[in-house]
C-alpha positions as CSV (number, residue, x, y, z in Angstrom):
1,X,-25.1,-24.0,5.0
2,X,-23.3,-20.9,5.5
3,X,-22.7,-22.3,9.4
4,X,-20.9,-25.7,7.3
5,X,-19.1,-23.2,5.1
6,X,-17.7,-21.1,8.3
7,X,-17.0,-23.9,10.1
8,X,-14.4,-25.1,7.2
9,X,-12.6,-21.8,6.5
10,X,-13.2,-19.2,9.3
11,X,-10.6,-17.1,8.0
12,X,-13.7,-14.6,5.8
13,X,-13.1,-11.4,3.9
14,X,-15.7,-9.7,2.1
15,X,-16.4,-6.3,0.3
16,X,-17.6,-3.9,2.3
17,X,-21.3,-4.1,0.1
18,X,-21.9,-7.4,2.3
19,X,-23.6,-5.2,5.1
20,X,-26.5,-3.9,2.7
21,X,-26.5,-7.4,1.6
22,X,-26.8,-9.0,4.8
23,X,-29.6,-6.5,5.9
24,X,-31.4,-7.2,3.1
25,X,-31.6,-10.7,3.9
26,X,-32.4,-9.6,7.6
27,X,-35.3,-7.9,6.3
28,X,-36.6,-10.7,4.1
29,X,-36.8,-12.7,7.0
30,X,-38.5,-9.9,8.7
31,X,-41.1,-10.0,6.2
32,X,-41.6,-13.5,4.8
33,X,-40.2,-15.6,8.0
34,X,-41.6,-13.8,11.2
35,X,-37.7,-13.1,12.1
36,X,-38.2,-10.4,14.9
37,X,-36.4,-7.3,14.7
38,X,-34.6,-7.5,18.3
39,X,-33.5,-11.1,16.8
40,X,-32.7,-9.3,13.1
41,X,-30.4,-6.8,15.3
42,X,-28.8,-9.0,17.5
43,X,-27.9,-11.0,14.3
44,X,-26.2,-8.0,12.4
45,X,-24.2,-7.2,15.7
46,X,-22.6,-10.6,15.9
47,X,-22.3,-10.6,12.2
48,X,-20.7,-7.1,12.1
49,X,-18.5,-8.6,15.0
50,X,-16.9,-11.2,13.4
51,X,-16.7,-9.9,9.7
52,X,-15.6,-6.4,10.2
53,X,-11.8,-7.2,10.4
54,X,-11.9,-8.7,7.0
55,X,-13.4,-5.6,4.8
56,X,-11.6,-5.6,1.8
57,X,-10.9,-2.6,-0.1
58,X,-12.6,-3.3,-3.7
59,X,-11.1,-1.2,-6.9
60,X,-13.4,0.2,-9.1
61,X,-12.0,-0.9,-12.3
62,X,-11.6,-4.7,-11.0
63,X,-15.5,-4.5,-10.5
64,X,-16.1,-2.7,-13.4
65,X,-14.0,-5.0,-15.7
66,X,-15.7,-8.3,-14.3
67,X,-19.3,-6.5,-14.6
68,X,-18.2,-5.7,-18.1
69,X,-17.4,-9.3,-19.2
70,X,-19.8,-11.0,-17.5
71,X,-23.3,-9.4,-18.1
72,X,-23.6,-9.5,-13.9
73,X,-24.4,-6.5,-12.3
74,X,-21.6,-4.5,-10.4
75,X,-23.0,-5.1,-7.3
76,X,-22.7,-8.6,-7.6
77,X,-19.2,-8.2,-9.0
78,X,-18.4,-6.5,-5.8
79,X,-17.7,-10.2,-3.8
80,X,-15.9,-11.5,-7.0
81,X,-13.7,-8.6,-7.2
82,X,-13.1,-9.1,-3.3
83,X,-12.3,-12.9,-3.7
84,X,-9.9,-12.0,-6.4
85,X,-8.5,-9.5,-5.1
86,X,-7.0,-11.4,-2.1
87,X,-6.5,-14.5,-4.7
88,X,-9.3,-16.9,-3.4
89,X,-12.7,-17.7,-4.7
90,X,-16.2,-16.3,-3.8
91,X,-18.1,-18.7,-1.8
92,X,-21.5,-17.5,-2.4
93,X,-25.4,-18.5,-2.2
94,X,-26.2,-16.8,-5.3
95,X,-25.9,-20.1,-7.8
96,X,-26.3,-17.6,-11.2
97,X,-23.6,-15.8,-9.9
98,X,-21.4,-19.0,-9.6
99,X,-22.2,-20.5,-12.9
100,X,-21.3,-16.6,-14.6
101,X,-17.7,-17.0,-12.9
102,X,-16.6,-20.3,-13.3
103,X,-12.9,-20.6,-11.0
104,X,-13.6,-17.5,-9.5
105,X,-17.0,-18.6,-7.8
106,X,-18.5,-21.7,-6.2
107,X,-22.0,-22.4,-4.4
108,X,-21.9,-23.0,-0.6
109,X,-22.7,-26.5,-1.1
110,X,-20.3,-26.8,-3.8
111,X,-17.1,-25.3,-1.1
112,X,-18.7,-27.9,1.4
113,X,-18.9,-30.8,-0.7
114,X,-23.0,-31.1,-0.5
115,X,-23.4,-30.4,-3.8
């Protein structure tokens, strides 16, 4: 889904959290999914490759602020802040985190029209 997703808007920023993300997921699939870790590493690279230019700076207050009224944690509120912050909306796999920011946040298969 996230392929659909890139291949309607390449244009991605995202908070600078999204590489602990992302290598959490790498590792996941490490674990459960028999993902090998030249394959996991090679992944990250290109990843790191094509998102690096669009590392947003993130304020601490607008992360606080959303954390603050939306019972989310700040970590999540990292990639709304992000979206916000350049006036978009989070495109995001994490569907609890969409439904807590309604206009500010939409599922992958919502953005792509699959859902």
């Amino acid at each position: 889904m996230a392929d659909r997703v890139r291949s309607m808007d390449a244009d991605w920023r995202v908070a600078p959290i999204w590489r602990a993300e992302f290598r959490n997921v790498l590792a996941s699939y490490m674990r459960f999914r028999s993902l090998s870790l030249a394959a996991a590493v090679a992944v990250m690279a290109e990843a790191e490759a094509q998102l690096h230019k669009g590392e947003l700076e993130i304020r601490s207050h607008d992360v606080l602020a959303l954390a603050a009224e939306s019972n989310q944690t700040a970590y999540d509120c990292e990639f709304v802040a992000a979206a916000a912050s350049v006036g978009t909306v989070l495109v995001t796999g994490d569907r609890k985190l969409a439904s807590a920011f309604p206009g500010l946040a939409v599922t992958m298969e919502e953005f792509a029209g699959a859902g």
